[in-house]
C-alpha positions in Angstrom: 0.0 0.0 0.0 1.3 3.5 -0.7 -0.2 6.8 -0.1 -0.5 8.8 -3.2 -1.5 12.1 -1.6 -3.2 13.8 1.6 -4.7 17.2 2.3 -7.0 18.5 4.8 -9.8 15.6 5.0 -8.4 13.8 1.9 -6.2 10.9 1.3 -5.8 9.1 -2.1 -3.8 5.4 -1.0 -3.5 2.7 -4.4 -5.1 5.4 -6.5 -8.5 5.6 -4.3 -9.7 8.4 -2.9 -11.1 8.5 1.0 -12.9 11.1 2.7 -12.7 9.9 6.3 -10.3 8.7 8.6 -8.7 5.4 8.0 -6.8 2.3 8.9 -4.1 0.9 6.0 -3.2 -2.6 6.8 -0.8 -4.4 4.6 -3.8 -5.4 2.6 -6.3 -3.6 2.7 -7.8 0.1 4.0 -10.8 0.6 6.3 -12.1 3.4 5.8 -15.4 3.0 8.5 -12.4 4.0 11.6 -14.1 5.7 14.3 -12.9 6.3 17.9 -14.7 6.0 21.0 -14.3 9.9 21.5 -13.4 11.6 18.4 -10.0 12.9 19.0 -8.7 10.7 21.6 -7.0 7.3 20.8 -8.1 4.9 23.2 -7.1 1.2 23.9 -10.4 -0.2 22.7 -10.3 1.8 19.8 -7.2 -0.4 18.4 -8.8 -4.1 18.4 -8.5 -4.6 15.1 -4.9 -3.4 14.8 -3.9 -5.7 17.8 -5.5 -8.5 15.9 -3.2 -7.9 12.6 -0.1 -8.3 14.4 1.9 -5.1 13.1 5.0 -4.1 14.5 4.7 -0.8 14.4 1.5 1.6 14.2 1.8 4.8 12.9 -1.2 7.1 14.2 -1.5 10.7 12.2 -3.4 12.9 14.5 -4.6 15.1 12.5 -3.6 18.1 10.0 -3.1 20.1 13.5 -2.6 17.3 15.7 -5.4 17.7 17.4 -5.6 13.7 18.3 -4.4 13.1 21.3 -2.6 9.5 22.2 -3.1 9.0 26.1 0.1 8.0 28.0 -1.9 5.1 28.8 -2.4 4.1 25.4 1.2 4.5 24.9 1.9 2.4 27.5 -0.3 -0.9 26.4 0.9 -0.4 23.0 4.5 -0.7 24.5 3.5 -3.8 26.5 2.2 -5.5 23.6 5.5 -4.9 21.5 4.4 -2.6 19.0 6.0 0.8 18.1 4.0 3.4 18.5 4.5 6.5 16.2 2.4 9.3 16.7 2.6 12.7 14.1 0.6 15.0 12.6 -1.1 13.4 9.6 1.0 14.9 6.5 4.4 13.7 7.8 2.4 10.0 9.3 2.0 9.9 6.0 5.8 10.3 4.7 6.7 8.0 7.7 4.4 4.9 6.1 5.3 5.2 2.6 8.7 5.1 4.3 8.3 2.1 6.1 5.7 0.2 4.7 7.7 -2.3 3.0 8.3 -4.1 5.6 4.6 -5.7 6.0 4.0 -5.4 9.6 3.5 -1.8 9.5 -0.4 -0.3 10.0 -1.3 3.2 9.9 -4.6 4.9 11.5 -4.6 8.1 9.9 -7.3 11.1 11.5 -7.3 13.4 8.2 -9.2 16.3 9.9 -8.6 19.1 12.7 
């Protein structure tokens, strides 16, 4: 998967244009991501992404950053052994196509605020 392009509530990954936030798995893209509370990443808001067995997650919080990832959050994605890379979305985006060669790397992109 590589993304093509991102602006301000846009992202085109594979040539395919989305409109709200997303998760890119080696394999595929869900765009239906939604958090418990909109711009907080929360530990039951990753299930799926535990469940794909990624190495490293790359979260963009937002065009402004205005996701926040909780220390706690942080913390269990530690325990579990997966990387946690958190940036605002335009340069999440630069670090995937960067590292998604590798397979194991999932990115849950917030493409607003």
């Amino acid at each position: 998967m590589k993304i093509d392009y991102y602006s301000f509530g846009r992202i085109t990954i594979d040539g395919k244009d989305y409109s709200s936030d997303v998760i890119i798995y080696p394999d595929r893209v869900d765009s239906s991501w939604w958090r418990k509370e909109g711009h907080r990443l929360d530990i039951e808001d990753l299930k799926d992404i535990l469940e794909s067995k990624s190495e490293v997650l790359i979260v963009g919080t937002g065009a402004y950053g205005t996701m926040v990832v909780p220390g706690e959050t942080e913390e269990f994605l530690k325990r579990k052994g997966i990387k946690l890379i958190a940036l605002m979305t335009k340069d999440a985006t630069e670090t995937f196509n960067k590292l998604s060669g590798s397979g194991k790397v999932i990115a849950a992109l917030h493409l607003t605020c």
